[in-house]
N, C-alpha and C positions, 0 to 999 in steps of 0.2 A: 504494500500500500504506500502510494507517497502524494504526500500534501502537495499542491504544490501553491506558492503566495505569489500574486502577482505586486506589480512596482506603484507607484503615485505618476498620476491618478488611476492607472488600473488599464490605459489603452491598451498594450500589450499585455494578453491573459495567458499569452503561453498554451494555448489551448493544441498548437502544434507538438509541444512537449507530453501534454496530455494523451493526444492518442498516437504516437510513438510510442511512451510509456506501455500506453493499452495492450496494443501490438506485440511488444514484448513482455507482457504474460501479467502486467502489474495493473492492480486498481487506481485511479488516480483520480482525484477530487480538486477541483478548483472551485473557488468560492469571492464573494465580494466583503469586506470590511464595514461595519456599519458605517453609516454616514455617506457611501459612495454608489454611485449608479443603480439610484432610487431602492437602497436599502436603507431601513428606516434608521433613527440614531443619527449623531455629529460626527464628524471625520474629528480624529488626532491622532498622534504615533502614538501614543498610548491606549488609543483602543484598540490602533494596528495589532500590538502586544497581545494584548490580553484577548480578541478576537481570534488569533493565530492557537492561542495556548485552550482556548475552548473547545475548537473544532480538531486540536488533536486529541485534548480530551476523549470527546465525542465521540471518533472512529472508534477508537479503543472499547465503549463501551460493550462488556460482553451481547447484550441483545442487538446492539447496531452493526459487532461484528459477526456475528453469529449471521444475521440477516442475509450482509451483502457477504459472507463467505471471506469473512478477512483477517488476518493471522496481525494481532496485536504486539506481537514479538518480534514481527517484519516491516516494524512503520518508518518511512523517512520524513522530513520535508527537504523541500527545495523551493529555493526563489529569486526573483529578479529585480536588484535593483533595492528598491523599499523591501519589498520580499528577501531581497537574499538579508537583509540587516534582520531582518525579522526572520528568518528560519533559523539562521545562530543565537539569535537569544534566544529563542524558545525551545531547540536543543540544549541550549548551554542549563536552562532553569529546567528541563525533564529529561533526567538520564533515561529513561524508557522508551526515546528515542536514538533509532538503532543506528542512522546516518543522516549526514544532512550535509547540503549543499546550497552554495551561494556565487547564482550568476551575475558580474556584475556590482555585487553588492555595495550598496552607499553606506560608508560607516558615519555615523552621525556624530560619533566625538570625534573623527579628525574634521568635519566639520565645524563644528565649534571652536575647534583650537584654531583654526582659520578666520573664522568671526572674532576671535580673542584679538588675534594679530591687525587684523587689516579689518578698522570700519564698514570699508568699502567692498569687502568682500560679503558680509552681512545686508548690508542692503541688496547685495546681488541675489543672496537669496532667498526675501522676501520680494523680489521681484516676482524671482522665479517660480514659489512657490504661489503666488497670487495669481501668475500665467497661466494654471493649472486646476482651478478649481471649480469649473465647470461642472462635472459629474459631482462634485462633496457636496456639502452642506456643513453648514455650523463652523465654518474657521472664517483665517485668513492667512496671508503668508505672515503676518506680523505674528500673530498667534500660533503660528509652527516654528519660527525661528524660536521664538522666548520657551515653546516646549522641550526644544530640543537644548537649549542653552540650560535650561533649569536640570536637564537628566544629566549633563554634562558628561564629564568622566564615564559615570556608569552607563552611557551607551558606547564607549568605545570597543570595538569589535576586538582590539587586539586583550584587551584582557578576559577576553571568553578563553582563553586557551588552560587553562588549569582545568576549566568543567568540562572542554571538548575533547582532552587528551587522552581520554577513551575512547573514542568514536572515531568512525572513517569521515572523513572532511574534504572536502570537494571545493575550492577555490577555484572561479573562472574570472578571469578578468581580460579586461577590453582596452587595446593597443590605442586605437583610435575614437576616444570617449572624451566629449568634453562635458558630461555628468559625471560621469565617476572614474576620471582618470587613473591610471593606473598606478601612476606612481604616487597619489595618496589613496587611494580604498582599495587597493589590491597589495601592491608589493609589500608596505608596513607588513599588513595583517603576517601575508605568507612571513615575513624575517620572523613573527614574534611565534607562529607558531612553530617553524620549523626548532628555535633555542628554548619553547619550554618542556621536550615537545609532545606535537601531536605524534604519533607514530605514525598512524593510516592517513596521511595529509596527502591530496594530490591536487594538482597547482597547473596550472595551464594560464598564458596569453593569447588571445586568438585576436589575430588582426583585422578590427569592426568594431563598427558603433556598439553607441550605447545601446540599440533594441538590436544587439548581432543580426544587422539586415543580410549579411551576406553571410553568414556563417550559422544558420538555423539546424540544418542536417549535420553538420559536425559539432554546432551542441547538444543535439537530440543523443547524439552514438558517444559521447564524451560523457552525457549523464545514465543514459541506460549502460554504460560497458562498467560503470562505477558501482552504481546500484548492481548489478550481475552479480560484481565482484565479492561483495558484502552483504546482501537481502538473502 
């Protein structure tokens, strides 16, 4: 079984990952966050969280797995982007998940330590996140910067590596990204887990954007050959 989260605001759902996954032998469930693409509730990264850590709940339950025929001891997630920040922490807070993967992933304290340094770089992303909120409800980018400033520290991605150093971990990051460039929300991460470490870490750049337009089918066979590996 694997979760899979999509990014902010949700354009890209991955839904190609989904039935690749299918294909090769795995259930795969995608779902919308409250607040976003007329599900009811307010958008924040904090109910991104806690949203995420429900519906793994959820699968697990014996009667819902029983149902759909699905082995709770075999659950991953995976995500893009907003998702990939959100499938490591909700790995990192539920060892009961078996692996987890993050395409892309936006780490939101190196973010902040950005906004810390340069003004200007803050403003940029309450631009940005206000260019974006069409599908939510209940924010703004004013009100997503100050969310993520106030989590600070505690959402940097590199210090999930003590809770993940159990787990098979899947870093994919994007060569030509100017969302989540590589050389702050990919490379860090990989230095910090490779020195604490994870043991099962596996680490790829694929050269493409931020919604890998051009590399789809070699992240479809990069996440199913990983899952394979470890499910």
């Amino acid at each position: 079984m694997v979760v899979l989260l999509h990014g902010f605001p949700g354009n890209e759902r991955n839904f190609d990952l989904a039935q690749a996954l299918r294909r090769a032998g795995y259930a795969a469930l995608v779902f919308h966050y409250r607040g976003s693409w007329g599900v009811g509730g307010s958008w924040s990264w904090g109910n991104v969280l806690e949203d995420a850590a429900t519906v793994v709940a959820k699968v697990r339950e014996p009667e819902f797995a029983s149902a759909h025929r699905l082995d709770p001891a075999r659950l991953a997630v995976a995500g893009h982007s907003l998702g990939g920040f959100a499938a490591l922490m909700t790995a990192a807070a539920d060892p009961h998940i078996a692996a987890v993967a993050s395409i892309a992933g936006f780490d939101f304290g190196a973010a902040v330590a950005q906004c810390r340094e340069d003004p200007g770089r803050r403003a940029a992303y309450v631009e940005a996140f206000a260019g974006s909120l069409t599908p939510l409800k209940g924010t703004s980018g004013e009100a997503l910067v100050a969310e993520m400033e106030a989590a600070g520290d505690a959402w940097r991605l590199a210090g999930l590596a003590p809770r993940l150093a159990d787990r098979p971990v899947l870093l994919v990051g994007t060569g030509r990204d100017d969302v989540t460039p590589s050389e702050v929300h990919h490379d860090p991460l990989v230095a910090a887990y490779e020195k604490h470490p994870v043991e099962r870490l596996h680490h790829r750049v694929l050269p493409t954007d931020h919604a890998l337009s051009d590399q789809r089918v070699t992240l479809a066979r990069t996440l199913s050959d990983f899952l394979a590996r470890y499910l």
